[in-house]
VEXDREN-2710 file (C-alpha; in Angstrom, 1 decimal):
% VEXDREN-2710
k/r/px/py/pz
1/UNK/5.4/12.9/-11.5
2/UNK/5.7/9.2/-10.3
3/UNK/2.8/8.4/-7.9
4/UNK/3.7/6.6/-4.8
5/UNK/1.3/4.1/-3.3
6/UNK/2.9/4.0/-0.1
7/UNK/3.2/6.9/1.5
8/UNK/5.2/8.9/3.8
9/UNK/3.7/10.5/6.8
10/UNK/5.8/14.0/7.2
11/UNK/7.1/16.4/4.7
12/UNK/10.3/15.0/4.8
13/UNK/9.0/12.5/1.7
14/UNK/9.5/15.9/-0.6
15/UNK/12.5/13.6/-1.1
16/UNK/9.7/11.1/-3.4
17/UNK/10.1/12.6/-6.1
18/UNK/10.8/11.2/-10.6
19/UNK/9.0/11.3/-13.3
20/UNK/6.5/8.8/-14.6
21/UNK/3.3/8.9/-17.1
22/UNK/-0.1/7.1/-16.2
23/UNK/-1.6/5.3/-19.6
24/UNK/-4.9/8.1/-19.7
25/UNK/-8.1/6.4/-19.7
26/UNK/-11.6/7.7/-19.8
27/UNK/-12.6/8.2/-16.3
28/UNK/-16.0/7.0/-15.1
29/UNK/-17.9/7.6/-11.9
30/UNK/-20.7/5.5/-10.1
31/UNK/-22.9/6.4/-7.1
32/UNK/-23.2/2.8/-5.1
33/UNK/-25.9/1.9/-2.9
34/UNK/-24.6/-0.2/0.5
35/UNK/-22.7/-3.1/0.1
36/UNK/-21.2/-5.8/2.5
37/UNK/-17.3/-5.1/3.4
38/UNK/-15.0/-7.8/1.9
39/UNK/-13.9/-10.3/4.3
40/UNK/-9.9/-10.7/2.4
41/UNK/-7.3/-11.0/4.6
42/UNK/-8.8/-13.6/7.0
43/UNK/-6.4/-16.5/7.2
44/UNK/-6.4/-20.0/6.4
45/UNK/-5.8/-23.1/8.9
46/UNK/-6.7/-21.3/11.6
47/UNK/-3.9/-19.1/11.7
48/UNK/-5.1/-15.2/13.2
49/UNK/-3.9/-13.0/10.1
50/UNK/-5.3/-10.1/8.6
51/UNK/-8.7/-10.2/10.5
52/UNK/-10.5/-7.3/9.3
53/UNK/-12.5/-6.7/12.5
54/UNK/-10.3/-7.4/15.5
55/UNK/-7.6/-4.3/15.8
56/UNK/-8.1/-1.1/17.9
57/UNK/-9.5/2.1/16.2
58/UNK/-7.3/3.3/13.5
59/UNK/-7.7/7.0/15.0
60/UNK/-5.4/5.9/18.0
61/UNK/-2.8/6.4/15.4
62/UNK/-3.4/9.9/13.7
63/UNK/-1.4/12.5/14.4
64/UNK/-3.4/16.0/14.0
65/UNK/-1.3/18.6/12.2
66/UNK/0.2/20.7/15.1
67/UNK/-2.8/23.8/16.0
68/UNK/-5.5/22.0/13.8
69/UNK/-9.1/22.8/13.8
70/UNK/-12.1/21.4/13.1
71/UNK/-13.1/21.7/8.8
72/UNK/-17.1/21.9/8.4
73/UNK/-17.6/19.6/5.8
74/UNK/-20.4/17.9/7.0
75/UNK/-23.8/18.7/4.3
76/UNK/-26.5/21.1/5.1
77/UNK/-28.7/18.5/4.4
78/UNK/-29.1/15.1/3.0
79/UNK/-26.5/12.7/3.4
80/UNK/-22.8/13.1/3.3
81/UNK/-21.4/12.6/-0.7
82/UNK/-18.2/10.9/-0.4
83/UNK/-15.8/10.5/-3.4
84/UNK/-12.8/8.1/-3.8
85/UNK/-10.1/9.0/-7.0
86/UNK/-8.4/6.0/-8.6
87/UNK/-5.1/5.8/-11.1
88/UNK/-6.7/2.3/-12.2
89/UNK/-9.6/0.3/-12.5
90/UNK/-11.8/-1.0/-9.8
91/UNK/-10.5/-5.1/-10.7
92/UNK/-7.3/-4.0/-11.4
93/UNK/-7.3/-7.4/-8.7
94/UNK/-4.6/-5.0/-6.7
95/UNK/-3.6/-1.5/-5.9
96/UNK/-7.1/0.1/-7.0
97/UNK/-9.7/-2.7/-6.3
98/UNK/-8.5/-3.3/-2.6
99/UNK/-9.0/0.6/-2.1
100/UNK/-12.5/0.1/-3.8
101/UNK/-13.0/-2.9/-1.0
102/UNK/-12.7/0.5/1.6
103/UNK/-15.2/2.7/-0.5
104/UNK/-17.5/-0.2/-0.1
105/UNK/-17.1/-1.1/3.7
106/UNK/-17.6/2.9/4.6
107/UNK/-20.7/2.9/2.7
108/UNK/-21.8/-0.5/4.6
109/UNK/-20.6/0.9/7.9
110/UNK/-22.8/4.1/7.6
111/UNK/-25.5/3.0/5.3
112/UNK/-28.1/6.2/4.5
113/UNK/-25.4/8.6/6.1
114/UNK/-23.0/8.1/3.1
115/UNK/-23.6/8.2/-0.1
116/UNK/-20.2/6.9/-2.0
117/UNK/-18.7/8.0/-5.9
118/UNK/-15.7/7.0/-7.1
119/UNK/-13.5/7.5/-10.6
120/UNK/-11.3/5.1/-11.9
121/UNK/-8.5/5.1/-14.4
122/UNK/-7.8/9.4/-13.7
123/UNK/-4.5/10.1/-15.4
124/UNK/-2.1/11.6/-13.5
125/UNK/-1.6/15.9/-14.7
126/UNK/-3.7/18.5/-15.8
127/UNK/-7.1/15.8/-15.5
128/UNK/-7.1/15.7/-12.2
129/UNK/-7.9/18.8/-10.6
130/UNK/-11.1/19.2/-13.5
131/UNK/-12.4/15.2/-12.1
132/UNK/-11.9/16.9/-8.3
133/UNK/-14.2/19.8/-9.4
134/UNK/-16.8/18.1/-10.9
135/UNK/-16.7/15.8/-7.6
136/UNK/-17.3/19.0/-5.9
137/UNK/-19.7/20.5/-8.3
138/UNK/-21.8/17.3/-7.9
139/UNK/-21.8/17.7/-4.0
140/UNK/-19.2/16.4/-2.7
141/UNK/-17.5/17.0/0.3
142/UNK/-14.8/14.6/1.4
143/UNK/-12.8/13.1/-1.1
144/UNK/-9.6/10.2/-1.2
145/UNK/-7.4/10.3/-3.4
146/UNK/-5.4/7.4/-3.8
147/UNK/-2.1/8.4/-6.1
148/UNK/1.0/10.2/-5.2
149/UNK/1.0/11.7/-8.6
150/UNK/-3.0/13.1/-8.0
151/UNK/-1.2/15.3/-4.9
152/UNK/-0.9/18.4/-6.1
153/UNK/-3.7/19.2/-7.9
154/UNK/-5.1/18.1/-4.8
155/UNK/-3.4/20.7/-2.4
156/UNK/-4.6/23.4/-5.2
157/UNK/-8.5/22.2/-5.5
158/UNK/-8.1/21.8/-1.8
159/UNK/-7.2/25.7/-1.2
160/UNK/-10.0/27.0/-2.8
161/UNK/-12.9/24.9/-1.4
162/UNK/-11.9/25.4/2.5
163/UNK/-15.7/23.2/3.4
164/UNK/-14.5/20.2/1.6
165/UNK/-12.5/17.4/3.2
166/UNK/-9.5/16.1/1.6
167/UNK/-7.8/12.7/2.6
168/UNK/-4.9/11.7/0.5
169/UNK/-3.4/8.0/0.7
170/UNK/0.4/7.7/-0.2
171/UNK/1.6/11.8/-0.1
172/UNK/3.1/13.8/2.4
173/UNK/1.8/17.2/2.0
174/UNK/-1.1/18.9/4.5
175/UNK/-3.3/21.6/4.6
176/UNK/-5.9/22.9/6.4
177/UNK/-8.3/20.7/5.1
178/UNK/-5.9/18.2/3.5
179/UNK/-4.9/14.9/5.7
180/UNK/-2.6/11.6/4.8
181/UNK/-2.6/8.4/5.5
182/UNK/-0.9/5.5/4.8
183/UNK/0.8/2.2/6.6
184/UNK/3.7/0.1/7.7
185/UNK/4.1/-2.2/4.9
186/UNK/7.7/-2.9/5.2
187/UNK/6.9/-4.4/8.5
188/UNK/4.5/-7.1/6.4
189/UNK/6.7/-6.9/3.5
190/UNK/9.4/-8.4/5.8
191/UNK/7.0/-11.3/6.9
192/UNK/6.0/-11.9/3.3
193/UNK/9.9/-12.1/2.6
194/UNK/10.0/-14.9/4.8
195/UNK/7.8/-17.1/3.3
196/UNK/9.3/-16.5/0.4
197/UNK/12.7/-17.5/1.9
198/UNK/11.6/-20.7/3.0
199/UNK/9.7/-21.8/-0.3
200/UNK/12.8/-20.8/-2.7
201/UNK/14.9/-24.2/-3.1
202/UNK/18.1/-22.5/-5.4
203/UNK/18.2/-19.1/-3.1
204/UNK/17.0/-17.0/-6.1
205/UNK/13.9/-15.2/-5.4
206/UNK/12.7/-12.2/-7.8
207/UNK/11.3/-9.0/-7.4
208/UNK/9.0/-7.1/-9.9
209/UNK/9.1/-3.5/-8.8
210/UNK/7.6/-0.6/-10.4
211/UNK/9.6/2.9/-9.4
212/UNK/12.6/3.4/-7.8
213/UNK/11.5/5.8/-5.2
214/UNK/12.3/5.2/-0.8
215/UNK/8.9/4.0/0.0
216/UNK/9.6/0.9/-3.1
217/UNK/12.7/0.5/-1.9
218/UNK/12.2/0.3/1.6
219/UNK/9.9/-2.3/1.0
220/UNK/12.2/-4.4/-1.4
221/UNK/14.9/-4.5/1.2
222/UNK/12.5/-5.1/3.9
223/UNK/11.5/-8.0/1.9
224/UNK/15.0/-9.6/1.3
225/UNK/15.8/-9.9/4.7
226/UNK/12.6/-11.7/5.4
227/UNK/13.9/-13.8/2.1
228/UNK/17.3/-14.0/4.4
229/UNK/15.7/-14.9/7.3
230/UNK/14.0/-18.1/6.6
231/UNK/17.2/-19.0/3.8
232/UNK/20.5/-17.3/4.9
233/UNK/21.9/-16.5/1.9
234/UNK/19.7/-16.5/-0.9
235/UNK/19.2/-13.2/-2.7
236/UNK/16.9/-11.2/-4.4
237/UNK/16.7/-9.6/-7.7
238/UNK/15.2/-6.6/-8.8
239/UNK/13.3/-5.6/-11.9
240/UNK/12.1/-2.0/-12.7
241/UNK/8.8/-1.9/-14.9
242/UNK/8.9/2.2/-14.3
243/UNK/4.8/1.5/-14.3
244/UNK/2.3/1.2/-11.6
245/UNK/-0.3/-1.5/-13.6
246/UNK/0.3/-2.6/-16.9
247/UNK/-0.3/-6.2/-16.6
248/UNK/2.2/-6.9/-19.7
249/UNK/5.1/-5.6/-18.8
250/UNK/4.6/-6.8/-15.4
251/UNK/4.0/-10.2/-16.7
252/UNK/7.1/-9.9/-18.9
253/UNK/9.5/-8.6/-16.5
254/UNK/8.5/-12.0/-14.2
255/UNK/9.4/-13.7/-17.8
256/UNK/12.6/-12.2/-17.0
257/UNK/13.1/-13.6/-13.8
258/UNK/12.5/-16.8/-14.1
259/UNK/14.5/-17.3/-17.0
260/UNK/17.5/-15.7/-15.3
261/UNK/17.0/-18.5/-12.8
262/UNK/14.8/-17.4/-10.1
263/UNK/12.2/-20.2/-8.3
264/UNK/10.2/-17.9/-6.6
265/UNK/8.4/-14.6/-7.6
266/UNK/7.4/-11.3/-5.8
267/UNK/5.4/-8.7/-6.9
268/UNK/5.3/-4.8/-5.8
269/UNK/2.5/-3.8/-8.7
270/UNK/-1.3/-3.1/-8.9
271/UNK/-1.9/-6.0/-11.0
272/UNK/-1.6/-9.9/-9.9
273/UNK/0.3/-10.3/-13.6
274/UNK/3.4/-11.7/-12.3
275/UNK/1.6/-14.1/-10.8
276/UNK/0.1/-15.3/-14.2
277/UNK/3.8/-15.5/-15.1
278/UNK/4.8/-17.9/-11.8
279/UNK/1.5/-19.7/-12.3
280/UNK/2.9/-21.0/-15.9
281/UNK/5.9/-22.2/-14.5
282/UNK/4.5/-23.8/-11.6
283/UNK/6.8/-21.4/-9.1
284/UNK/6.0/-20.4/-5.5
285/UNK/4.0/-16.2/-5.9
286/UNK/4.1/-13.7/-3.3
287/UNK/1.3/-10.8/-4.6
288/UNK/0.8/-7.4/-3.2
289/UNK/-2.5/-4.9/-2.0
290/UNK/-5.2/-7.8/-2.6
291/UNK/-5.8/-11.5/-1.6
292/UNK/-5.2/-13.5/-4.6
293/UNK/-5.3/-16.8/-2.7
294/UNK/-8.5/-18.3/-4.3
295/UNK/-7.4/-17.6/-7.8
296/UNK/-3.7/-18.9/-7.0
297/UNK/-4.5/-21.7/-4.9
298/UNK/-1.3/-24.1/-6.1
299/UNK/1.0/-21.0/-6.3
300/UNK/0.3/-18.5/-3.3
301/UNK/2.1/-17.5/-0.3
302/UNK/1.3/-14.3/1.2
303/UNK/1.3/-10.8/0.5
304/UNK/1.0/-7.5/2.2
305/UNK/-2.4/-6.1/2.5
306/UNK/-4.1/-2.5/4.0
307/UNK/-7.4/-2.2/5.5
308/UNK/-8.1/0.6/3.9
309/UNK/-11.9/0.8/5.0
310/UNK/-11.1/0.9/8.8
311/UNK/-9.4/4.9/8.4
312/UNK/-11.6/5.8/6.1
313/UNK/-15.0/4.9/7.7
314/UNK/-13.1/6.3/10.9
315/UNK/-12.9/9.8/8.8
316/UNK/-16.0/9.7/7.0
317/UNK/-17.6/9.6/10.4
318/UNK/-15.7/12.5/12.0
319/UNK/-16.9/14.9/9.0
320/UNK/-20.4/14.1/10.3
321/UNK/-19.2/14.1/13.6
322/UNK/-17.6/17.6/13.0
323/UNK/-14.6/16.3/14.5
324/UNK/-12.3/16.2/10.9
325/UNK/-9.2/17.2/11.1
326/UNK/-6.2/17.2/8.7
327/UNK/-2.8/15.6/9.9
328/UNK/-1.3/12.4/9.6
329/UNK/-1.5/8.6/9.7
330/UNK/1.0/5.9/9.6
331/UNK/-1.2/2.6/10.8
332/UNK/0.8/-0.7/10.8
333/UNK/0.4/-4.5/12.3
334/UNK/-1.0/-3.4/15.8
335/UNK/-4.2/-1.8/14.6
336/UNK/-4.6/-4.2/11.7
337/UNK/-4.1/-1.7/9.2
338/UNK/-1.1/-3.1/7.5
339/UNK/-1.5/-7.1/7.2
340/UNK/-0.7/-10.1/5.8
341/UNK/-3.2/-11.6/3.4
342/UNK/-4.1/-16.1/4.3
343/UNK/-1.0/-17.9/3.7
344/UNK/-1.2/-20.5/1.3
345/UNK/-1.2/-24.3/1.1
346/UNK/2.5/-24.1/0.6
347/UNK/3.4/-22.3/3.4
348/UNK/4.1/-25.4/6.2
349/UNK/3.2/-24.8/9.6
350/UNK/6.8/-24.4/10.9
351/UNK/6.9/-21.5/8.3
352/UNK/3.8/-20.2/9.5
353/UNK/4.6/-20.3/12.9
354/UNK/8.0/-18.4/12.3
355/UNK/6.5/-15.5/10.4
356/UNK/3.5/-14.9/13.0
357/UNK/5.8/-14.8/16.3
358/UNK/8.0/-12.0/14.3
359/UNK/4.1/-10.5/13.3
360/UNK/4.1/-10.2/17.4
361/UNK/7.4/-8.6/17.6
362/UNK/6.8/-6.4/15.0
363/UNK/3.5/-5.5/16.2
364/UNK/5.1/-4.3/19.4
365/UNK/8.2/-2.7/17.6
366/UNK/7.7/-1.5/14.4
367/UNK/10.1/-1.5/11.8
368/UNK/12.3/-3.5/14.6
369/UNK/13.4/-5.7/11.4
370/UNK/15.6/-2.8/10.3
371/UNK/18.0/-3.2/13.2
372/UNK/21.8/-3.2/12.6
373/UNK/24.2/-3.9/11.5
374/UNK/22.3/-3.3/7.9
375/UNK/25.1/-3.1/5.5
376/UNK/24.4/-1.8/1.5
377/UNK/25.1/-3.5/-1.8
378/UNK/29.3/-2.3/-1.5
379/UNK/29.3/-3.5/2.3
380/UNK/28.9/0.1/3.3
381/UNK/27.5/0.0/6.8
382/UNK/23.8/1.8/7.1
383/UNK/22.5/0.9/10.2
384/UNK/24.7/0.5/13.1
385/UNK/24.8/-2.8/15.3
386/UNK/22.0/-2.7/17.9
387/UNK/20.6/0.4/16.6
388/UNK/17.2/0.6/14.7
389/UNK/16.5/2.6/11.5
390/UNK/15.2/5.8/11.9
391/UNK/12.2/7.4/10.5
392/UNK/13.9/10.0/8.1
393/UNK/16.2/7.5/6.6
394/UNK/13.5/5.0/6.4
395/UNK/11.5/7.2/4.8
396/UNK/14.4/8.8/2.0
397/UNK/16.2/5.0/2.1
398/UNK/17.9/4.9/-1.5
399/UNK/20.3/2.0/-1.0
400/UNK/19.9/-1.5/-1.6
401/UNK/21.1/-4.0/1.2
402/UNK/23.3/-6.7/0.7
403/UNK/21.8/-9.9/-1.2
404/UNK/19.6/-7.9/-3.2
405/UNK/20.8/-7.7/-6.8
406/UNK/20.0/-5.1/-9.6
407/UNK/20.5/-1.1/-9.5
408/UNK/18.7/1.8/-8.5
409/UNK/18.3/4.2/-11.2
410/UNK/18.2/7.9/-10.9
411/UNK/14.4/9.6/-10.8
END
């Protein structure tokens, strides 16, 4: 089953669904002692993005699952054993390491309380629910996992360990003691489209995607009309890799792009590949999931980023609280979960100023980018004029808009 990095928050994402195998890897767990919360996503020239400190509580967002109660998952003694579950390794310099940046800033927040494992590089299948039971064997009692694929063996371990917490980034399904959680990152994807827009020169910006699934594609076409926003008219092309992080065929499907013509290059993977690819041909890069800015410094614009940390501490605390909870939460721009990583040197201050007074708008309307009229590939009409996308097509979108070139293949 394809794992989905971006979530959906209610069970009508039973519509993300395909097929799609993980490389297997040895898995390998490590107990961490404290360690200081990265500070990626602050912004450059002074501009107020991505500031991992100044939003409101994440909480303010979850929605508990409707007649929820409390799960004791707090220890008997000792502190609380925390365990995080990864499809790739911790410098994957994406996907995995910027969810390894939120292991690390809940085991700063609540130093002695927590005690923090994690495995890297689980497969997706039968592995998974054997790592989640050794987790457990070894004491654990609230564990992330961090891979749509990873979600059913999570809902089966989950059932028969009622006192251990399960938080689950990117799925839809809940359970008594089962929560999700992911963000809005088609409302940064959107802002990271227009930087894009106004560095392309020939129109022709390119898109390396990895599945074709509604929370991917929702992203791509919130992206191209950023792209459209900042250059009316350019366009965007699309093209699959049908893998989450495999630096090579990430790097070789950017290959692709730029020798069909495209001067500026966006990534939707784990790894920052693509951006080796742009970097060789001296073309503007737009990343995803980490800061790359300091290893890109001639090349980067922006990219979408979640503060993963800011939930997860927020969860870790209520299991020792005993306030946990399962249910759901979709944090965007407002709370600082879903933000934009430091623009780069080549994004001009007229560009900068563009793409943070839309950040306000969005931050007060969310997803107010997908306002009609929103017509598809074939000029089909999808979104009426005036009237903003609504959740459950947002969430099972399987249309391209207009300007945005390549196919969607079946799952």
């Amino acid at each position: 089953m394809v794992h989905s990095h971006r979530r959906a928050r209610v069970a009508i994402a039973a519509l993300l669904a395909g097929a799609a195998a993980s490389t297997a890897a040895t898995a390998a767990a490590r107990t961490t002692p404290p360690t200081a919360p990265s500070t990626a996503g602050t912004a450059t020239a002074g501009t107020a993005v991505g500031s991992a400190t100044a939003y409101a509580d994440p909480m303010t967002n979850f929605v508990p699952d409707q007649g929820a109660k409390p799960v004791d998952c707090k220890p008997k003694d000792g502190p609380l054993k925390a365990a995080w579950v990864y499809i790739g390794p911790i410098n994957d310099g994406g996907w995995t390491q910027a969810h390894d940046v939120g292991r690390q800033e809940v085991q700063a927040a609540l130093g002695d309380q927590v005690v923090t494992t994690y495995k890297e590089n689980v497969p997706e299948g039968p592995q998974v629910a054997q790592v989640l039971e050794d987790l457990i064997k070894d004491g654990n009692t609230l564990i992330f996992g961090t891979s749509f694929g990873f979600q059913d063996a999570f809902i089966d371990v989950a059932a028969k360990h009622p006192n251990v917490c399960f938080d689950f980034a990117t799925g839809y399904k809940t359970a008594a003691n089962v929560g999700q959680f992911y963000g809005r990152g088609e409302d940064t994807d959107y802002l990271t489209g227009m930087a894009a827009g106004a560095a392309t020169k020939a129109g022709k910006v390119g898109y390396v995607a990895p599945f074709p699934i509604p929370e991917v594609i929702r992203g791509i076409n919130s992206y191209a009309l950023g792209v459209q926003a900042t250059h009316p008219g350019a366009t965007l092309q699309v093209v699959w890799t049908n893998t989450w992080f495999d630096p090579a065929k990430e790097r070789a499907a950017a290959e692709s792009l730029i020798a069909a013509g495209v001067d500026v290059v966006a990534s939707g993977q784990d790894s920052p590949a693509s951006g080796e690819a742009a970097k060789a041909k001296g073309l503007p890069w737009t990343g995803y999931d980490s800061d790359q800015s300091a290893n890109f410094p001639d090349i980067w614009l922006t990219a979408t980023n979640y503060h993963w940390g800011a939930y997860e501490t927020a969860r870790a605390k209520a299991v020792l609280d005993g306030t946990w909870v399962p249910g759901n939460y979709y944090g965007g721009i407002a709370d600082g979960f879903a933000r934009l990583a430091p623009f780069g040197k080549l994004v001009s201050a007229d560009t900068q100023a563009k793409i943070l007074a839309k950040q306000a708008e969005l931050s007060a309307k969310p997803g107010s980018h997908l306002t009609g009229p929103i017509k598809d590939q074939s000029g089909k009409e999808r979104v009426p004029a005036g009237q903003q996308i609504s959740f459950e097509d947002l969430m099972s979108m399987n249309y391209f808009v207009e300007g945005v070139i390549g196919e969607i293949p079946s799952s």
